[in-house]
C-alpha positions as CSV (number, residue, x, y, z in Angstrom):
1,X,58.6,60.4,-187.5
2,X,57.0,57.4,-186.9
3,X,59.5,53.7,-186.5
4,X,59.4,50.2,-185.8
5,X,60.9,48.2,-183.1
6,X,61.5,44.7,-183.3
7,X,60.3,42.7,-180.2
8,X,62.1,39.4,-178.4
9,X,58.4,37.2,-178.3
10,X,56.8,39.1,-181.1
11,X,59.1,40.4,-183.7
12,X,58.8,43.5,-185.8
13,X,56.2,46.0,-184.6
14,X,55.1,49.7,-185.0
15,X,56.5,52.3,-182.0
16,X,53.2,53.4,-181.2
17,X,52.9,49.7,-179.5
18,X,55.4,50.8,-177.3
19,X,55.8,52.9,-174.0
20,X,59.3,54.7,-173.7
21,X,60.7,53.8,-170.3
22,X,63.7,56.2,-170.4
23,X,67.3,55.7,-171.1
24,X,69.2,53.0,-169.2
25,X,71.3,54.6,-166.9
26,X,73.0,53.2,-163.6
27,X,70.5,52.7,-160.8
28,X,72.2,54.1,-157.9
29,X,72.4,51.9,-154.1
30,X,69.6,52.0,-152.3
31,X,71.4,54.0,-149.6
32,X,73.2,56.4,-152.0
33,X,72.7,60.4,-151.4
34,X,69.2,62.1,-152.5
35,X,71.6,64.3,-154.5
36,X,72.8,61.3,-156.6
37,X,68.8,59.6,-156.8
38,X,67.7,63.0,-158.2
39,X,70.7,63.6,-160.9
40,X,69.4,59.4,-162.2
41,X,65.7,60.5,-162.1
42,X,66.1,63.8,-163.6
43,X,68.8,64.4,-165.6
44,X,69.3,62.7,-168.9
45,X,72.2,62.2,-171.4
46,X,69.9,62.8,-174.1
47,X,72.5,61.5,-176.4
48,X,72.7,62.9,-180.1
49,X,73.3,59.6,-181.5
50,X,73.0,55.7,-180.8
51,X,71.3,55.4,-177.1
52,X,70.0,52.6,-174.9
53,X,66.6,52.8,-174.0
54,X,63.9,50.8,-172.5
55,X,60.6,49.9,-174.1
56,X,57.4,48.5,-173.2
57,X,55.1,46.9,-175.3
58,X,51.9,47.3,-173.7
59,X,50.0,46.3,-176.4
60,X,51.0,42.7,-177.5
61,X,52.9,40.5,-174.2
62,X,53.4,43.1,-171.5
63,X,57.1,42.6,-171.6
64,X,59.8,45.2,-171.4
65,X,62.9,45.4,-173.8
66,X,66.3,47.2,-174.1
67,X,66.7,49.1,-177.8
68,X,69.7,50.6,-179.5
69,X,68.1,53.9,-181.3
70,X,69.6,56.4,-183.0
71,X,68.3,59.6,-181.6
72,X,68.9,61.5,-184.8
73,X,66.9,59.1,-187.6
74,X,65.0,56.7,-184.5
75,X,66.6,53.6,-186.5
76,X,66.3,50.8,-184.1
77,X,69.4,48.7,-184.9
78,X,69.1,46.3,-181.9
79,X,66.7,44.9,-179.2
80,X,67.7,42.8,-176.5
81,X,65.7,41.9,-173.2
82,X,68.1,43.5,-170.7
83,X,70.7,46.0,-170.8
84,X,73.2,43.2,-169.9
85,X,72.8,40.9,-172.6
86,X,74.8,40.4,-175.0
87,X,71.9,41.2,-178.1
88,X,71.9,39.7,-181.3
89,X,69.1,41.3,-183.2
């Protein structure tokens, strides 16, 4: 099923565009136990439902972007640059 995300600098845009990067998940510390590194490279949530992910749109301005998707229809219903903003479309 093919979908469209809408980018920050250059607004709406077919996925294939896009790289996935993965969910966005909690780095751990730099010093934190290989047991916890390999649990945040490895395992994912894989949520059935709305999910944060990061995108990067390799084909247009190189930038990466944080996207609300639901996993079940891939309806994008937000983009923001980080995972920390507060996004508004």
């Amino acid at each position: 099923m093919s979908f469209q995300i809408e980018c920050p600098d250059c607004g709406l845009r077919p996925v294939w565009e896009f790289h996935f990067g993965g969910e966005v998940a909690q780095r751990p510390a730099a010093d934190a136990e290989a047991a916890r590194w390999v649990d945040y490279i490895y395992n994912k949530t894989n949520t059935r439902g709305p999910q944060l992910e990061w995108w990067f749109h390799r084909s247009a301005c190189k930038s990466w972007l944080v996207a609300e998707r639901d996993t079940r229809t891939n309806r994008v219903t937000e983009t923001r640059r980080s995972p920390l903003e507060a996004g508004d479309g």
